[in-house]
C-alpha positions in Angstrom: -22.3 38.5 -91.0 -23.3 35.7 -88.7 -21.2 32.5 -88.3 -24.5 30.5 -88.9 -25.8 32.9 -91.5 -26.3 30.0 -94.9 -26.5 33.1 -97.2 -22.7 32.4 -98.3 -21.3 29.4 -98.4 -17.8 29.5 -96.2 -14.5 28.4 -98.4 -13.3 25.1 -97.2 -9.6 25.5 -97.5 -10.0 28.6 -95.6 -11.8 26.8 -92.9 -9.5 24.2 -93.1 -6.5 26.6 -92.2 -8.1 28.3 -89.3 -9.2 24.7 -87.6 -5.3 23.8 -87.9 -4.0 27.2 -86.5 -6.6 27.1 -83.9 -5.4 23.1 -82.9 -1.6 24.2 -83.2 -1.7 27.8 -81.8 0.9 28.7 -84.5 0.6 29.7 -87.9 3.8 28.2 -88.9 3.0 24.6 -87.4 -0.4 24.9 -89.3 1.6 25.6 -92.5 4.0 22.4 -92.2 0.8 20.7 -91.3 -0.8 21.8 -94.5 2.0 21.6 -96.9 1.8 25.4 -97.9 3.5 28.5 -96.8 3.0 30.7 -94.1 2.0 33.8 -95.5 -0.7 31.9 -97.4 -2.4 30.5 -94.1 -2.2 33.6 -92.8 -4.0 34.8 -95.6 -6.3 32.2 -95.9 -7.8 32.8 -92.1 -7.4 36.7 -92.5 -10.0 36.3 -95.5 -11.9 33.6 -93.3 -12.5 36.3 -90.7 -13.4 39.2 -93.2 -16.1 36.7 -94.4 -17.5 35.9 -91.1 -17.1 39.3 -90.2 -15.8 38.3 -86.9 -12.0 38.5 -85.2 -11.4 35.0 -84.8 -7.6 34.7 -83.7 -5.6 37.4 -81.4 -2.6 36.8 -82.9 1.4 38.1 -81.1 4.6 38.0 -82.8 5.1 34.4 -81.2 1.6 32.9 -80.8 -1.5 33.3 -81.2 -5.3 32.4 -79.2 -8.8 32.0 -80.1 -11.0 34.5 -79.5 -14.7 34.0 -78.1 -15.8 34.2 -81.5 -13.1 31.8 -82.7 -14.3 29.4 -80.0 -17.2 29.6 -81.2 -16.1 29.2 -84.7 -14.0 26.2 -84.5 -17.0 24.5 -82.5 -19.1 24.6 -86.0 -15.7 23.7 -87.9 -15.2 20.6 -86.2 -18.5 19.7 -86.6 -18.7 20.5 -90.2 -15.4 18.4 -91.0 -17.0 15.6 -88.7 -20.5 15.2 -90.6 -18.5 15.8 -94.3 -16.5 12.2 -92.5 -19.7 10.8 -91.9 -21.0 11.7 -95.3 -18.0 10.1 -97.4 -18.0 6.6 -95.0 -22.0 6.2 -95.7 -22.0 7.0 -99.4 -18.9 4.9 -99.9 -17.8 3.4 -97.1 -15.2 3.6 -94.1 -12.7 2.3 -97.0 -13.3 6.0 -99.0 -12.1 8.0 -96.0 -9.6 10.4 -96.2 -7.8 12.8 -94.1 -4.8 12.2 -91.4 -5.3 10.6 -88.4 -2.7 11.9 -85.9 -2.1 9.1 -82.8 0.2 9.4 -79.5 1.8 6.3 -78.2 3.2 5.8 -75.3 7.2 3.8 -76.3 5.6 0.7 -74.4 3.1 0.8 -76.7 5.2 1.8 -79.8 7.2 -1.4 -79.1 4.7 -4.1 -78.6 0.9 -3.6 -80.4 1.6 -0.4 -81.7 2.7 -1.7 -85.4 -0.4 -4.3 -85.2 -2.7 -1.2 -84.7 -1.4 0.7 -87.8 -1.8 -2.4 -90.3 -5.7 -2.4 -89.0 -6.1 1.3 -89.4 -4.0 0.7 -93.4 -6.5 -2.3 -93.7 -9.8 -0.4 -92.7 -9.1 3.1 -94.1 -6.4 2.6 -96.5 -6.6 6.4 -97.6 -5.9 8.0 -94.1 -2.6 9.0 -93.6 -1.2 8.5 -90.0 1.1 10.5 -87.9 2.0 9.5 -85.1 4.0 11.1 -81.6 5.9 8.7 -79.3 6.1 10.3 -75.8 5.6 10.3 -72.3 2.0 10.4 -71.3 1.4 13.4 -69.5 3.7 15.4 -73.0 1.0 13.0 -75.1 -2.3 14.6 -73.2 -0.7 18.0 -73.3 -0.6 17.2 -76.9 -4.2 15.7 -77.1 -5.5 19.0 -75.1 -3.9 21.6 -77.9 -5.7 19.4 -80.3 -2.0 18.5 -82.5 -3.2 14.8 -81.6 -6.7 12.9 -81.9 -5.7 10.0 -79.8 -3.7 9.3 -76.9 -2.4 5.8 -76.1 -0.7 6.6 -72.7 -0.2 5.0 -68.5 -3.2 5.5 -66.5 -4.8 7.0 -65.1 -5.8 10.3 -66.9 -7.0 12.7 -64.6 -7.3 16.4 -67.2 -10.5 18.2 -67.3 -12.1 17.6 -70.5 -10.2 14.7 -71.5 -12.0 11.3 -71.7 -10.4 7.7 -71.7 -11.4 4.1 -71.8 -8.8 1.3 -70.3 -7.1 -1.0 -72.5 -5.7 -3.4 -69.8 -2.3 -4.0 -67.7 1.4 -4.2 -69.6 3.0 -6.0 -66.7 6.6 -5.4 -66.1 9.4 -8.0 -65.3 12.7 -7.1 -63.2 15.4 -7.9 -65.9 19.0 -7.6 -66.7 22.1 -8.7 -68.4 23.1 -12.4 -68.3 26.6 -11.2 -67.6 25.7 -9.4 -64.5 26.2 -11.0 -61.6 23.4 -11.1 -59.3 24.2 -12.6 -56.2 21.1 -14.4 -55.6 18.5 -16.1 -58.1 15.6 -14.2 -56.5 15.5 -10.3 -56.7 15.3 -8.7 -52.7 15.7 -5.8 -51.8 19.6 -6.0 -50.4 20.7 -7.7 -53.7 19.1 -4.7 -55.9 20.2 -1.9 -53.6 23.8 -3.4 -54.8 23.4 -2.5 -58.2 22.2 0.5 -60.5 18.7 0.9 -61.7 17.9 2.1 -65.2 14.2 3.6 -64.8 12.1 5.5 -67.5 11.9 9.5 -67.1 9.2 10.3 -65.1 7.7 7.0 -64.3 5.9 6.5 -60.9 7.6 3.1 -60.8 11.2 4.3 -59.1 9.3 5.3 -55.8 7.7 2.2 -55.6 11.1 0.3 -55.6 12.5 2.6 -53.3 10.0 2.3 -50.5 10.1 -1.6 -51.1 14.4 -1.4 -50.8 14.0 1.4 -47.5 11.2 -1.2 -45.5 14.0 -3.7 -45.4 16.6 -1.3 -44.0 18.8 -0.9 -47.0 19.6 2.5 -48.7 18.2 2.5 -51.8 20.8 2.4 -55.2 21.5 5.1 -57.7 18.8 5.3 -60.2 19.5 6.4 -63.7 16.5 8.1 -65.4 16.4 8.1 -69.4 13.4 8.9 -71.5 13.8 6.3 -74.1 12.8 2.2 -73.4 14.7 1.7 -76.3 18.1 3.2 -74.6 17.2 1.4 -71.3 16.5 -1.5 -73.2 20.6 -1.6 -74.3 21.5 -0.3 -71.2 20.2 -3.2 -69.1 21.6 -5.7 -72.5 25.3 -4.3 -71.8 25.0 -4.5 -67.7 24.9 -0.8 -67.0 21.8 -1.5 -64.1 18.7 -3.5 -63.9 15.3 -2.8 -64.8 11.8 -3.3 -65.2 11.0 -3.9 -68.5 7.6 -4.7 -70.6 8.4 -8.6 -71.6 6.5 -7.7 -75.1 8.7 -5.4 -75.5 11.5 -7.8 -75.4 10.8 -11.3 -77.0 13.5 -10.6 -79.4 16.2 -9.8 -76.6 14.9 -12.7 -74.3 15.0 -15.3 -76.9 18.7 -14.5 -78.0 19.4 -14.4 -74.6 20.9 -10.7 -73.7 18.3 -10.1 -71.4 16.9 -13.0 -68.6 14.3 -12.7 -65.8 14.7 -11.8 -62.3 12.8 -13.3 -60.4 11.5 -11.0 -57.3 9.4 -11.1 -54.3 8.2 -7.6 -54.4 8.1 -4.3 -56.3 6.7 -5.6 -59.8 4.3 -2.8 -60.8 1.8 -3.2 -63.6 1.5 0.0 -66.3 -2.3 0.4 -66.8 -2.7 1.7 -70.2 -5.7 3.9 -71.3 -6.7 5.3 -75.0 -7.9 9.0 -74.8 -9.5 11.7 -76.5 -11.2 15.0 -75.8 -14.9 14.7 -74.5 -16.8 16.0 -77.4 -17.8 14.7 -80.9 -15.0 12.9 -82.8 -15.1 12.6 -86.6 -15.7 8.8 -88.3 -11.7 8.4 -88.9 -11.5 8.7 -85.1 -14.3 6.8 -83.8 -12.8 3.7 -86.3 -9.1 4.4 -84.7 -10.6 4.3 -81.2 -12.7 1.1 -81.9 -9.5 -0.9 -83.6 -7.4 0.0 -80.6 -9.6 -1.2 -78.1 -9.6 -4.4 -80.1 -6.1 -4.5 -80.9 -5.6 -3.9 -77.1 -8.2 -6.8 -75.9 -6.3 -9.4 -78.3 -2.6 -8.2 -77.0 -3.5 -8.1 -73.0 -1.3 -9.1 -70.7 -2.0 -10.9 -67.5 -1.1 -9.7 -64.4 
């Protein structure tokens, strides 16, 4: 039987299961997602295929991939799920929609606007459940590209094929560090921060920026310490274990109670440029709301340069 033949109608759950296997590539991540076991979405998408008459998965003992049909296949899925969206927000409202909405955040992000976001999304669509990844960006668009995300809050810029993105704006960043460290000047330069470690975030593009500004004045540039948590650099830098450049949102709390001050510097403050991202393509009504409130969440919480 044709995919687009109408003389049947298809069985939702079954669909269901396929679209999450097909997002996950793994029946076992589609059953946690689903709340059921794995033998029954296995089943479920084995019946699927015997109704379409078409293979849609080539499945190993590890894995499994879509097949041309099962391209083809989720393409009308998505589609269906996104105009059943529509159809619940325009008989009732954007308030009636259900469904999970499944967000990546950046931990910049996750410890500034991040919270503000989620009591707009609880205010606007109070019966969406949200799941949500904190991560670095390029894991995040990985994530966005296999489809186990919707949206992407991550550093710009995004350069993947098929992936499309919208700035939200600059999260400057401020050299900072423990009061009890004893800088030896008031202004940051380049031969008083080669003298003592700096506490970076895993795989920022930041730490050769700093190094080229410490190597133009002569000096050899300190040990850096890489760690892929703000939280952890965050104490690190409270209990003197290196300086580093840190989101001031991030740390009203810390500056306030004064475990963390300002260094003032005369180079080698880089901006984060944030983006919000999704794959090019139609979106359901859940995400298109998400997108809109995080651009506005964003535009309210902007930082100047």
């Amino acid at each position: 039987m044709s995919i687009d033949s109408p003389s049947r109608s298809i069985d939702l759950k079954r669909l269901a299961a396929f679209v999450e296997v097909a997002r996950l590539g793994s029946f076992r991540a589609a059953a946690q997602r689903l709340n059921a076991t794995q033998p029954a979405v296995s089943g479920r998408v084995a019946q699927l295929e015997r109704e379409l008459g078409v293979r849609l998965l080539d499945r190993t003992s590890r894995s499994c991939r879509l097949t041309p049909g099962g391209r083809r296949a989720l393409a009308h899925a998505e589609r269906m799920f996104a105009v059943a969206s529509e159809l619940r927000a325009s008989a009732g409202g954007v308030d009636s929609l259900t469904g999970t909405l499944r967000i990546g955040a950046v931990d910049t992000v996750a410890m500034t606007w991040l919270p503000e976001l989620l009591m707009e999304i609880e205010r606007r669509m109070p019966k969406v459940a949200v799941e949500l990844d904190v991560d670095l960006s390029t894991s995040l668009i990985e994530q966005l590209r296999s489809r186990s995300i919707g949206l992407a809050i991550v550093v710009s810029p995004v350069e993947m094929a098929g992936v499309r993105s919208w700035p939200l704006g600059p999260m400057g960043l401020r050299w900072m560090a423990s009061p009890e460290l004893r800088l030896p000047a008031p202004v940051l330069t380049p031969r008083s921060l080669a003298e003592f470690p700096i506490v970076v975030h895993r795989g920022s593009r930041h730490a050769s920026i700093v190094q080229a500004w410490i190597r133009r004045s002569g000096r050899v540039p300190p040990r850096f310490s890489a760690c892929n948590s703000l939280a952890t650099i965050v104490r690190l830098t409270q209990v003197g274990a290196g300086i580093a450049l840190l989101p001031a949102p991030a740390v009203r709390d810390e500056i306030r109670a004064g475990s963390l001050v300002f260094v003032p510097s005369r180079g080698a403050t880089p901006v984060n440029e944030l983006a919000l991202a999704c794959m090019e393509g139609e979106i359901d009504i859940v995400q298109r709301t998400a997108l809109r409130l995080a651009r506005a969440v964003a535009a309210r919480r902007r930082q100047p340069r």
